[in-house]
N, C-alpha and C positions, 0 to 999 in steps of 0.2 A: 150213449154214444160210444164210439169204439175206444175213446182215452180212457174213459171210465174203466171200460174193462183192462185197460193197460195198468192201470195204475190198480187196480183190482188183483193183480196176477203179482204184482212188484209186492202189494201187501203179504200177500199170499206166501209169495216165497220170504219173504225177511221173516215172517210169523214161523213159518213150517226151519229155517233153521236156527231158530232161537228154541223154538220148542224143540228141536233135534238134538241140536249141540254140534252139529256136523261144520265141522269149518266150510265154508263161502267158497267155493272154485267157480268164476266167471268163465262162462263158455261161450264165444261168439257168434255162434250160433243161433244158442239160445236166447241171447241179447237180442238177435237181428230180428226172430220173435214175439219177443217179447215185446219189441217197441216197433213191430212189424207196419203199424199205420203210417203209413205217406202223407198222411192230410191230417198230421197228429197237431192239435190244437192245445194239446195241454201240458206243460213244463213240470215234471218232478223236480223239487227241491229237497235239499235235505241239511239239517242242521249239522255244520261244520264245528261248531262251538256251540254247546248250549249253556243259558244261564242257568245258575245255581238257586236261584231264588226268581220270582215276578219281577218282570225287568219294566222297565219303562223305556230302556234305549231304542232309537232308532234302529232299524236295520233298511242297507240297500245292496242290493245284486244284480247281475246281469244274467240274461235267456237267449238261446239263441234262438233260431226257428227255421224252420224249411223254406228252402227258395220257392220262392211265390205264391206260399200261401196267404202271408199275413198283410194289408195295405200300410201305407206310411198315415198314421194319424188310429191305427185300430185299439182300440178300449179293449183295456184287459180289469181281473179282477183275480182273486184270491180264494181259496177253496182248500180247507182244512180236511185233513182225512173225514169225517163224519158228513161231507156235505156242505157243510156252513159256509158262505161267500162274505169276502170282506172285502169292503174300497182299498185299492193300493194305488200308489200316483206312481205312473209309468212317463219315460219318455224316451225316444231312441238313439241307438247308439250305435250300427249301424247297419248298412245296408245293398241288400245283392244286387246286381247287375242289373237283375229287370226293374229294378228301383222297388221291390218289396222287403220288408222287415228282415235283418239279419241277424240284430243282435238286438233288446231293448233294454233300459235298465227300469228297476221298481224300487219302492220304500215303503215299508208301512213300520206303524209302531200297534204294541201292543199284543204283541203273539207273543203264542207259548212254547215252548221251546219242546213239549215232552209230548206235540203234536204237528202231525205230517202235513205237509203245505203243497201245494201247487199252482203255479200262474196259470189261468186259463184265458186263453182269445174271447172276449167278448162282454158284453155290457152290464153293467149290476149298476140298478140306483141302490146304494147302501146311503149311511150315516159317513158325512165327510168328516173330520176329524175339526177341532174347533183352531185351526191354526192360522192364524193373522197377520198378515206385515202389514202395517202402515210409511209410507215413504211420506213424509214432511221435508219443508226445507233445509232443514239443517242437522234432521236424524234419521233414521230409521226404527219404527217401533215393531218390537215382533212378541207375537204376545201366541204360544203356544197351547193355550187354556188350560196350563200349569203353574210356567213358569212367564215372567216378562222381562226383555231386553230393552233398551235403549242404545241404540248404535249410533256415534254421530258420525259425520260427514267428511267432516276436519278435524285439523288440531292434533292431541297426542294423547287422546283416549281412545282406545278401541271398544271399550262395553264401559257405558256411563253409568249404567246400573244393574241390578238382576235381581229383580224378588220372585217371591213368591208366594201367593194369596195376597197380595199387598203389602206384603213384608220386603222394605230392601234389607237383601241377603251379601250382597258385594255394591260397590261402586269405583270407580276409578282405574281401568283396569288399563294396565300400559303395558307396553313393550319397554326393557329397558336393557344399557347395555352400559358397559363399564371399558373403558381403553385407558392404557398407560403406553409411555413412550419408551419403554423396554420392558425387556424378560426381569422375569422375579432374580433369577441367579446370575445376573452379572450388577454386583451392587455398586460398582463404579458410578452405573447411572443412579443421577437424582430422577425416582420415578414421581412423574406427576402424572395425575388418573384424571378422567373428566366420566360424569355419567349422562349417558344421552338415552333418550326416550323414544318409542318410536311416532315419527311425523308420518300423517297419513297424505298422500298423492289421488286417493282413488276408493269410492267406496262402489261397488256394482252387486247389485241383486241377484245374482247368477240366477237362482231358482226359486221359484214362488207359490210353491203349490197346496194344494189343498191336506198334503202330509208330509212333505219336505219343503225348507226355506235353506237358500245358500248363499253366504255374502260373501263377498271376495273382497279382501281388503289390501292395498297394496299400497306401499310407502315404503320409507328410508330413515336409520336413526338418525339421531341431529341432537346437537345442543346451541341450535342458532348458528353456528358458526362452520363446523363439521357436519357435511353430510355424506353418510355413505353406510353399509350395509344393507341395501336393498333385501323386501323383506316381503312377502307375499301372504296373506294368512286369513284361511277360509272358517266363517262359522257356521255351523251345523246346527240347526231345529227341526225337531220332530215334534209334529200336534199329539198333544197329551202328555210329553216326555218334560220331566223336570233337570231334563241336562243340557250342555251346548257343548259340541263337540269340535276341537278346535285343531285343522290343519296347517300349520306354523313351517313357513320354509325361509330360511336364511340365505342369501347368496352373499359370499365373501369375496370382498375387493379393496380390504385393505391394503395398506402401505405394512409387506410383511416385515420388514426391518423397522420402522418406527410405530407402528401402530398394534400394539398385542391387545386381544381382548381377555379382560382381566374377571368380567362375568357377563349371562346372556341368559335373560329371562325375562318374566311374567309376571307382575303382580297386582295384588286388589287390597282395595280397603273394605273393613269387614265392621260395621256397624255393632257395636256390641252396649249393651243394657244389664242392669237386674247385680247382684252379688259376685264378688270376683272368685267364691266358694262355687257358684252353680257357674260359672264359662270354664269348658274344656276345650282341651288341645287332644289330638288323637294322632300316632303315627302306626304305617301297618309294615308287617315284616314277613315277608315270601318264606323265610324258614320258618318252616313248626307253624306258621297260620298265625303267629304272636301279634299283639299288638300293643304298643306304647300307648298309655290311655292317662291321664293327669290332670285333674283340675288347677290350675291359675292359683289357688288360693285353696291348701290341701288339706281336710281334715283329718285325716288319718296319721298313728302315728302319734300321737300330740302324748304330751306329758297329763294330760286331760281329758276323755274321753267323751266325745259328743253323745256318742249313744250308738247302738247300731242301725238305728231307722236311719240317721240323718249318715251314717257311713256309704250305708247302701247303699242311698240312694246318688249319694254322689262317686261312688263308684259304677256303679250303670248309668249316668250320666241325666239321671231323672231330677227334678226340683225335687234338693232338701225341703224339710218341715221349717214351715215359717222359723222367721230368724228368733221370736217370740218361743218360739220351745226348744231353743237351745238352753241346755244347761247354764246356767249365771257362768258358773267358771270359766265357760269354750264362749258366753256371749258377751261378758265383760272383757277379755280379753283378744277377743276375733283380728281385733288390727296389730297386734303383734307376730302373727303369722305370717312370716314374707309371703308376697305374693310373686310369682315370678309369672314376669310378662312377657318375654323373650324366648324361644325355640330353632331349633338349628340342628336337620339331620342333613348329613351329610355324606354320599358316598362316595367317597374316594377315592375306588376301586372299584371292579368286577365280584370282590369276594369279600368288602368288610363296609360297615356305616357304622357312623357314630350319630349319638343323641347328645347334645350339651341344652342346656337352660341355665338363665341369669334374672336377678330383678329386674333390669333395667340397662337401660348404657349408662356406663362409669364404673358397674359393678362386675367382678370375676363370675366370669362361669362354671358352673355345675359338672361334671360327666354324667349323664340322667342315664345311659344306654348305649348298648351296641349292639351289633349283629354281622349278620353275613350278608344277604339281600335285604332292600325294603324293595315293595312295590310301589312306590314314588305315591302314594295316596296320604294327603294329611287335611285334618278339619279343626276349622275352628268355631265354637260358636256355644250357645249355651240349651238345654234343653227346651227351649223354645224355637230353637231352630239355628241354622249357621250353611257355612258354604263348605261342601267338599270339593276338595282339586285335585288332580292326578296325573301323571306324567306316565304314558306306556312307556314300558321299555326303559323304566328307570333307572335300573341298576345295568343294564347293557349296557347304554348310552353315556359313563361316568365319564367323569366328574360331575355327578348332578348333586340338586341341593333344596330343601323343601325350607322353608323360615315362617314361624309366625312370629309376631312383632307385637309392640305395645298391647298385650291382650289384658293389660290391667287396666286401660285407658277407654274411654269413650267407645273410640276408633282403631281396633287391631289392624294389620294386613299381616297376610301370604304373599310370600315370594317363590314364586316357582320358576329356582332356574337350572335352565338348561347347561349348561355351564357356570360351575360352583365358584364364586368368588373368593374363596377361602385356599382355594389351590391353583398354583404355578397358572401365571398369564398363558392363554394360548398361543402357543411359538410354529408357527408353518413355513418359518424358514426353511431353504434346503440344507440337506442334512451335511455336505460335502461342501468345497470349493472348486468344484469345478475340476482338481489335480491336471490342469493342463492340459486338459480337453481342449483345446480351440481350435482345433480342424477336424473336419470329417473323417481326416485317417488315423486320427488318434482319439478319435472316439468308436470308428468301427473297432480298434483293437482293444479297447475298455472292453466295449461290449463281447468280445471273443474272450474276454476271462470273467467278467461278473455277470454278462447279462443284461449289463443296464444301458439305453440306447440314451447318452447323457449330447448335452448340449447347452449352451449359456443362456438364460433368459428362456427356458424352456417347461422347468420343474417348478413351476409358477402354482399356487394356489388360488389366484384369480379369478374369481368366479368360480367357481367351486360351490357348492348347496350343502345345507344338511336339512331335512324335515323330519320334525317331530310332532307325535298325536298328544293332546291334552284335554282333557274333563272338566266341567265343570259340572257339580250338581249342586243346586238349590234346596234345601231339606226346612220345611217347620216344625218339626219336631229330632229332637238328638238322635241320633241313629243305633239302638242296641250293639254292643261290641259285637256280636256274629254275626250281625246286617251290615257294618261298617267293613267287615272282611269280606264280606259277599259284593260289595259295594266294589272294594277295592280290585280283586281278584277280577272282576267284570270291566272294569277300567285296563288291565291290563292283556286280560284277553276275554275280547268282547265277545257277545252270542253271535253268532253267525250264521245267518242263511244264505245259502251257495246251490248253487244248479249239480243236482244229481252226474255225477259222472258216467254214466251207463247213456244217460240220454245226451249227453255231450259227446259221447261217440258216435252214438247213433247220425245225430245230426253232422259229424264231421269236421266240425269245427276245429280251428287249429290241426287244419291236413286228417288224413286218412294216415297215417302213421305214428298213431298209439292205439292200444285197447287197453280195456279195463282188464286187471292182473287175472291169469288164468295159470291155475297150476293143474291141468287137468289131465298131464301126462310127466314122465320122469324129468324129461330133457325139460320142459317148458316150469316147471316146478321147479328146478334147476339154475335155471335164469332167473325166476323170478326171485328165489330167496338172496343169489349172489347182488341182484341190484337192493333187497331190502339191505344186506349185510354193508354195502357200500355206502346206504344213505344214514345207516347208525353209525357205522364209524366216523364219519364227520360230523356227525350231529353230535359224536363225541370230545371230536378232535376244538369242534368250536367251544365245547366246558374246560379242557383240560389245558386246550392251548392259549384261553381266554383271549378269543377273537372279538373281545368287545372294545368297548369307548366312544365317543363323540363321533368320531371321524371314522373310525374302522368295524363297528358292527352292521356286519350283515353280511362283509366279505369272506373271503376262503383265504387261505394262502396257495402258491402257487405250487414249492417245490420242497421234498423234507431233505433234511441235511442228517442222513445216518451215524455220524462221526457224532454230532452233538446232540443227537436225538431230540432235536427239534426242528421246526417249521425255519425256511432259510430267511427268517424276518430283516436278518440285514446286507443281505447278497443279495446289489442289484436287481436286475431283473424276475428273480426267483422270490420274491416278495411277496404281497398282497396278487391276488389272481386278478381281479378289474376285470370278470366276466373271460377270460381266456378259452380259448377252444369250449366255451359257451355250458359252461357250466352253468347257469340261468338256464337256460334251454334241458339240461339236466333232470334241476329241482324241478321245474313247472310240468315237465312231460311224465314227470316219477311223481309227481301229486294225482295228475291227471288218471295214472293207472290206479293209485290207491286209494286216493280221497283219505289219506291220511290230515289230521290237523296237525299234526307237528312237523310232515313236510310243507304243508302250505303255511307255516310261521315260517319256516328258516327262508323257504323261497321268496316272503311275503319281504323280510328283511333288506334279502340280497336286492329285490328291486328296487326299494326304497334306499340302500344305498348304491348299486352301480349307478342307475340313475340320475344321482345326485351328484354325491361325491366323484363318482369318478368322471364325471363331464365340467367343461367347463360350459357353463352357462352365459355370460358374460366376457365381452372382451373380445383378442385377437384369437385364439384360439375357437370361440365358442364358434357353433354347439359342439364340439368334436370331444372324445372320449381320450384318456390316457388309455397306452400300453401301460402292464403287471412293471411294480415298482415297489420298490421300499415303502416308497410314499407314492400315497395312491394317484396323485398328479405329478408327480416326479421324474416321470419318462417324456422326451422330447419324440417318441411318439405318438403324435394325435389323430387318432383314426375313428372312422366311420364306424370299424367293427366292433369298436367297445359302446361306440353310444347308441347301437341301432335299435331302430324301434320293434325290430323283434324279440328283445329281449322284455319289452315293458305290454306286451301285446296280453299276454294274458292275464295280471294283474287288474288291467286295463279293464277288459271286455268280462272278468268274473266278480268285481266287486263297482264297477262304475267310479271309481276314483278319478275327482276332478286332477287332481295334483298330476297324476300318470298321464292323464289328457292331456295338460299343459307339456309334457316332455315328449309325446308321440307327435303334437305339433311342431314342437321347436326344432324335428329332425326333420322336417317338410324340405326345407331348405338346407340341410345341413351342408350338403355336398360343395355348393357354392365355397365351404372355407377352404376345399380344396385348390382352390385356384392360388392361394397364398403359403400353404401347408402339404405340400406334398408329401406325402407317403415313400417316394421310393428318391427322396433327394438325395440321398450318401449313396444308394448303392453305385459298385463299382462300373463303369460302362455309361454311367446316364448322368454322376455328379459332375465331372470332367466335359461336358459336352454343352453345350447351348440351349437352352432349354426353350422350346416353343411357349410364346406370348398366350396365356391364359386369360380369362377373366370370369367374372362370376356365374357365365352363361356355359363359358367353353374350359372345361376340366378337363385331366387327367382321371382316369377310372378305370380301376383291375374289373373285370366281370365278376370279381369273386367276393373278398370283401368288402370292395368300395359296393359294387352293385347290388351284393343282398341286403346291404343296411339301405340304400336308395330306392330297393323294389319294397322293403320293406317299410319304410316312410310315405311313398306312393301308396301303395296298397293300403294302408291303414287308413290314410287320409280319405282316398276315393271312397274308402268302405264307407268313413262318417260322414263325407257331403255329400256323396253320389254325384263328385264332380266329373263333367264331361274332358274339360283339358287334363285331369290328372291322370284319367284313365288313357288319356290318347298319348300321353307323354310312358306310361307303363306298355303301351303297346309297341310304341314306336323304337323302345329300347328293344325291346325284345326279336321286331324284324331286325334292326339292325345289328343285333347280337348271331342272328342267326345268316345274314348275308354276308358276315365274313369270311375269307377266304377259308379261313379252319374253322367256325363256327366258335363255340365255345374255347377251344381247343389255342386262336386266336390270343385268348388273353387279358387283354386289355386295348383301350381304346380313346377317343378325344370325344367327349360326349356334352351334348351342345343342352342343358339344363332348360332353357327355354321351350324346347320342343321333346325332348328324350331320346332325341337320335344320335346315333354313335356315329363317327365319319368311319365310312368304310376303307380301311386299309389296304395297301397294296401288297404290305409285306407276305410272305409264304412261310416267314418261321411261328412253329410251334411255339408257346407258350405257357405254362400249366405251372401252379404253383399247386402243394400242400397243404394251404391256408384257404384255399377256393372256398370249400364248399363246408369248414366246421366252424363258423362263424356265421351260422343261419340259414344262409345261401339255401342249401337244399332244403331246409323245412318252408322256407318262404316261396319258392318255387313250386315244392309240394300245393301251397294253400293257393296260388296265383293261377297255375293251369287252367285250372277248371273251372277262373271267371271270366279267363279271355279265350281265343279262338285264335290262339299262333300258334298254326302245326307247324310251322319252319322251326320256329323254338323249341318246341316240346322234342322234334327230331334231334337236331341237335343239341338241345339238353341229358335225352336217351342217348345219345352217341358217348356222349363224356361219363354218363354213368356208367355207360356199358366198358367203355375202355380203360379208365382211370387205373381198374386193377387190374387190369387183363394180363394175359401173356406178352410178351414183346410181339413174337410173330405176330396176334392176333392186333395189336397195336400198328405195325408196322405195315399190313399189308389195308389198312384203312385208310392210316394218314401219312402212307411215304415213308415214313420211320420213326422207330418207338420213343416212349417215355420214359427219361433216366433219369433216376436220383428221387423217386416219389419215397413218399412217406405218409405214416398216419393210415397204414393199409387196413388196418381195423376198424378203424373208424368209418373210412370209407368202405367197407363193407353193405353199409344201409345204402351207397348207391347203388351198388349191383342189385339189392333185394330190392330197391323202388325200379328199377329196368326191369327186371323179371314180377314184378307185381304189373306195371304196365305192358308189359308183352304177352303173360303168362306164358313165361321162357321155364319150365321146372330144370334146366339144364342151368338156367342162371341162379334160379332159387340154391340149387346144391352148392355153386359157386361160392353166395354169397355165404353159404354160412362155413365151408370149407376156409374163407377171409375169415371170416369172425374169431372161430376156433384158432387160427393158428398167430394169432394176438402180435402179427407184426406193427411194431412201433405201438401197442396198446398190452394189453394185459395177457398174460400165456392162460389155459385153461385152468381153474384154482379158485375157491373161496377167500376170501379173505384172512391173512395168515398175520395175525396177530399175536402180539408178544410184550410183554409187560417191562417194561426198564422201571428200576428202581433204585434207591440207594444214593451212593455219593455221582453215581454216572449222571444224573441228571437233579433240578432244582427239585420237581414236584415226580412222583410215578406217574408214566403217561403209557398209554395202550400204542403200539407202532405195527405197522405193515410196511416194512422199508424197501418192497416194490414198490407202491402206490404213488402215485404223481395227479395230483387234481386234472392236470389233460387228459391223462390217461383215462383215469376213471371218468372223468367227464365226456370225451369221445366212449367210451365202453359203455356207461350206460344207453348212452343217445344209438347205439347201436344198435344193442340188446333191443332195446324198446322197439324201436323199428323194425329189425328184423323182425322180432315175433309177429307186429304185424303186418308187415308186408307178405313173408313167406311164413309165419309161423307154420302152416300145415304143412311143409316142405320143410320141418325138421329133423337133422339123422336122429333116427331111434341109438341110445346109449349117449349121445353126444354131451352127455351133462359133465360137470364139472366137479371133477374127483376132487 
């Protein structure tokens, strides 16, 4: 059939320039080609991550598909380059207008990573995979035909058990957390600590299928008395796979003045048997590939020498020679050998861990090791088997901290936490007092010298999120030190199958405004290396600047401070970015050209945190998003444009992530908080005046960023129920966006949430802000056209692209009189090029790139002009471009990309960037 040959031709060419050597230039053309079938039925995949060794992990992703080919309920299967068909458990995620397949997601275990895959439409009885839930009254059994869980219901174990072949491997496994009634550094207070456990509210089956199983566990810690950190946290089983993979989100609502959390983790008790010589402990370390490897009880060393058989073998972690052929000297005196049953790495930073070990509590500790990174992987258990655990994103994420315990005893555990109890209680106080803030006019003038839009009872961390991923693997047998690094380094960054980027163009998805990277002329080679140049400088600026921690990995900063030659981490507004002129939007559209994996980690990041942390999930605020702040909820602006669901859209729809699901829903409604939280309450004109009676039906709503984060919540949601009212409420905005007096132009408007209509205005003044349309707006617009049928809209959406940057005259003889004081003219260049891509205006195409090139309010023509500080001017040597400004470059790539393909073949020949 005609995919065959497509995917035929895909081979073909990857073969012909590996055997060439000729670097890869994407030609659009050629693409259009190449994936020329309309009734294309079969999904290239390509490994984004591959494992290092035979993996057992799960893998899951999403496919999109052509409008109307595929039905809701169609059976798909799996097809490796050679032929071969494999059962995959498919389900959908969502879907087009005519109510056919838009997007679906899959899972299978047990590929190979070093061979080409493709989802194909249509039915295969294969071999289902041996994976089992059983629901009882008061558990859940899931028995993978690897590994076996016991999940109960209640109470304050989350995994009662975990073997493997009938071995339990872990038991007891809790959520725990630690609070004291102050900060470590003010020792006035007498700190009293309590440790609470997590209480389950809720156990629900998410998914049950014949190769994926999904529990969703939800509750709140407690110690009987205190209830509070609400806690959400998904386990993963894959049939065949001897791991469970565990999605952990926290939302924070403590009491930030009396209540600090002093630790925040994860632990198991680990069954342990046989000689305290043959249990080991193993820690692994991301520099050098090192690993911390130690038996319990150490023969080596000794003033007595065992032998080298019995060294050996307990140094690769195999069963010593019975204890019977130990030398008399090493076996008469074997119990004089401390054993130490205690462990404790620690990282306390972005750039260092320690290793201590002790015999026991009462007695001093060891220094056993250091480093720079671990990757959060540590096991415990004896050559018969034991539990590995790992924390992604370990050393990022710091203060984290791995423990084993009592390993001399019966009964060891691991402690995997998230938050190291060994350093400073968590403090999410605000940073300031307020200096006096207590009116609107003496905080718009704060804000006219730092930037920071302050306000009392505003800089709240209330509801706030963090999620973090976690491993567990079951092993019966000890794991070779370079199986246990391969082990590790896959826990950290797992194999990934991801949907081919060439066929994601093809299909459309995510707007007609990116293609895959083409440098197949001076000027377009040009662009494309200045956007590679911008996405390694911040890929560096994140090492050097050490944009990690708990709370702050994933983000950017917003603004650098040339005088100190650093990022402006304590100037107000010029902080942490929280998604600003859509920087998300950036990374995912710069992944989408390159199918890079180290842009889809940092992007992977920034979702998993703006997402979280920068929204408040909970409370008065929620769901609404902080504006760029010091601290990432610190601004008492809460808007719509930091939390919108277009930023989490692609995350979303490429890897089928339940958690991302849960955050594209929560902005369903978002709008509503607007009736309590207005957005333009200090401005000058509208604070001083009476404010018309709101409520959670009847808003306040700019067209620009209040309504791209709304069409954006709509639109996602319609896509995954194929709801009739959500779709009609996305319509009915849209007429009435467009029967206003100035259409777009307009502004803003009273929009009635029940229905999606905006009250038509009577006013006649103009309206237009800077912020309109780079906080989503237009990419959501982009994706929304072409599944409704409102030419009023789409006209007047054209009008605003067309004019935005236009000439005054050309402004003014449209709409009565021009537009003063705009900005961000480069950025807004990609409207003129989406006007002239929908008109096929070649007058407009010149336009827009004549915008682009003359980089007002964004970047002047020029690569990346970097420069090395060194010395006593600054703490560490850091690389600097002290043009660069994260809007900028963030508007500038979001340009670049678009333009090329909106107008790419209406680029000036020479127009490259000297």
């Amino acid at each position: 059939m005609k995919s065959n040959y497509i995917l035929s031709r895909r081979a073909f060419l990857k073969d012909s320039i590996i055997l060439s050597g000729t670097p890869f230039v994407f030609n659009k053309d050629f693409l259009n080609e190449l994936l020329l079938d309309a009734h294309v039925i079969e999904a290239p995949l390509t490994w984004l991550q591959k494992a290092t060794f035979p993996s057992s992990s799960g893998l899951t992703w999403g496919v999109p598909w052509p409008q109307g080919k595929l039905k809701a309920g169609n059976s798909f299967y799996l097809k490796d380059g050679q032929g071969n068909k494999k059962t995959i458990q498919s389900w959908p995620l969502a879907y087009w207008p005519d109510g056919s397949l838009k997007w679906t997601a899959h899972a299978a275990t047990g590929l190979v990573s070093d061979t080409d895959y493709s989802v194909v439409a249509g039915k295969f009885a294969g071999n289902v995979s041996g994976l089992n839930v059983d629901s009882l009254a008061t558990v859940l059994t899931v028995d993978t035909g690897t590994i076996k869980a016991i999940i109960p219901k209640t109470g304050d174990v989350l995994i009662q058990s975990l073997s493997i072949k009938n071995k339990v491997i872990a038991t007891n496994g809790k959520l725990i957390s630690i609070i004291q009634n102050g900060p470590d550094d003010e020792n006035a207070i007498s700190l009293i600590r309590k440790k609470l456990t997590g209480r389950i509210n809720q156990v629900e089956l998410e998914q049950n299928g014949p190769v994926r199983a999904v529990i969703k566990i939800t509750g709140t810690h407690s110690d009987g008395e205190i209830n509070f950190l609400p806690f959400i946290v998904r386990l993963y089983f894959f049939g065949g796979s001897d791991e469970v993979r565990i999605i952990h989100t926290l939302i924070y609502n403590a009491d930030e003045q009396t209540q600090f959390i002093k630790g925040l983790g994860l632990d198991f008790n680990v069954p342990l048997s046989g000689e305290l010589h043959n249990r080991h402990v193993r820690f692994v370390n991301s520099e050098g590939k090192g690993l911390f490897a130690e038996a319990v009880r150490g023969l080596t060393g000794l003033r007595r020498n065992p032998g080298k058989d019995i060294t050996d073998a307990q140094l690769a972690g195999r069963a010593t020679p019975s204890f019977e052929q130990f030398p008399a000297e090493v076996k008469n005196n074997l119990k004089y050998i401390p054993a130490f049953g205690d462990y404790t790495l620690l990282q306390g930073s972005s750039s260092g861990f320690t290793i201590r070990k002790r015999t026991k509590p009462g007695h001093g500790w060891l220094d056993a090791g250091a480093g720079s990174r671990a990757l959060g992987t540590v096991y415990l258990g004896s050559p018969n088997g034991g539990l590995i655990a790992g924390i992604r994103n370990f050393w990022q994420s710091f203060p984290a901290q791995l423990d084993i315990r009592d390993a001399a005893s019966n009964t060891g555990k691991i402690n995997l936490w998230l938050w190291s109890p060994e350093v400073p209680a968590m403090d999410l106080r605000f940073y300031h007092d307020g200096m006096g803030e207590d009116t609107y006019e003496k905080q718009r003038d704060a804000l006219d010298i730092t930037y920071e839009d302050y306000e009392p009872g505003f800089g709240t961390s209330h509801g706030v999120a963090r999620t973090n991923e976690l491993v567990l693997k079951a092993v019966e047998v000890n794991s070779e030190r370079e199986k246990l690094l391969q082990i590790a380094q896959a826990i950290e960054n797992p194999p990934r199958l991801i949907c081919d980027h060439a066929y994601l163009m093809k299909q459309g998805v995510f707007g007609a405004n990116w293609a895959v990277e083409d440098r197949s002329t001076p000027e377009k080679a040009s662009l494309e290396l200045q956007l590679q140049q911008y996405f390694e400088y911040y890929k560096k600026q994140v090492d050097e600047h050490h944009w990690y921690g708990f709370w702050n990995y994933g983000d950017f900063m917003h603004t650098y401070d040339t005088d100190r030659h650093t990022w402006r981490y304590d100037v107000g507004g010029f902080g942490w970015d929280n998604s600003e002129l859509s920087t998300d939007l950036w990374l995912w559209y710069y992944y989408l050209k390159t199918q890079r994996a180290d842009v889809f980690h940092i992007a992977e990041a920034m979702t998993r945190h703006t997402g979280e942390v920068d929204v408040h999930h909970i409370g008065k605020f929620a769901p609404l998003g902080s504006r760029h702040n010091v601290m990432h909820w610190g601004d008492s602006a809460k808007q719509l444009r930091i939390s919108t669901a277009a930023n989490r859209r692609f995350y979303y729809y490429l890897t089928a992530d339940e958690r991302v699901g849960d955050l594209l829903r929560e902005q369903v409604n978002a709008a509503k908080t607007l009736s309590r939280i207005q957005p333009n309450r200090k401005l000058e004109g509208i604070r001083d005046q009476p404010q018309p009676e709101f409520s959670e039906n009847k808003i306040p709503a700019g067209f620009g960023t209040d309504y791209g984060a709304i069409a954006a919540a709509w639109l996602t949601e319609w896509e995954r129920t194929g709801s009739p009212q959500i779709k009609q409420k996305l319509v009915n905005s849209l007429q009435t966006i467009a029967a206003q007096p100035h259409g777009f132009f307009t502004g803003h408007g009273i929009l009635h949430l029940d229905t999606g209509k905006f009250d038509i205005t009577a006013s006649q003044e103009l309206s237009v802000s800077h912020l309109n349309a780079v906080f989503g707006l237009t990419e959501i617009i982009e994706e929304l056209l072409p599944l409704v049928n409102v030419r009023a809209f789409e006209k007047t959406w054209l009008q605003y692209c067309r004019l935005y940057n236009a000439s005054t005259q050309e402004q003014g003889q449209e709409l009565g009189q021009s537009l003063t004081k705009l900005n961000l003219g480069q950025g807004h260049s990609r409207l003129t090029a989406y006007a002239a891509y929908k008109t096929k205006d070649p007058k407009l195409a010149a336009r827009a790139w004549a915008e682009f090139y003359s980089g007002k309010a964004g970047i002047k023509p020029g690569h990346v002009k970097v420069q090395q500080i060194k010395g006593p001017a600054v703490l560490n040597p850091v690389e600097e471009d002290a043009e660069l400004s994260t809007n900028a470059v963030a508007q500038w790539g979001l340009a670049a990309i678009q333009c090329l393909a909106y107008v790419g073949g209406d680029i000036p020949e020479q127009a490259t960037n000297k």
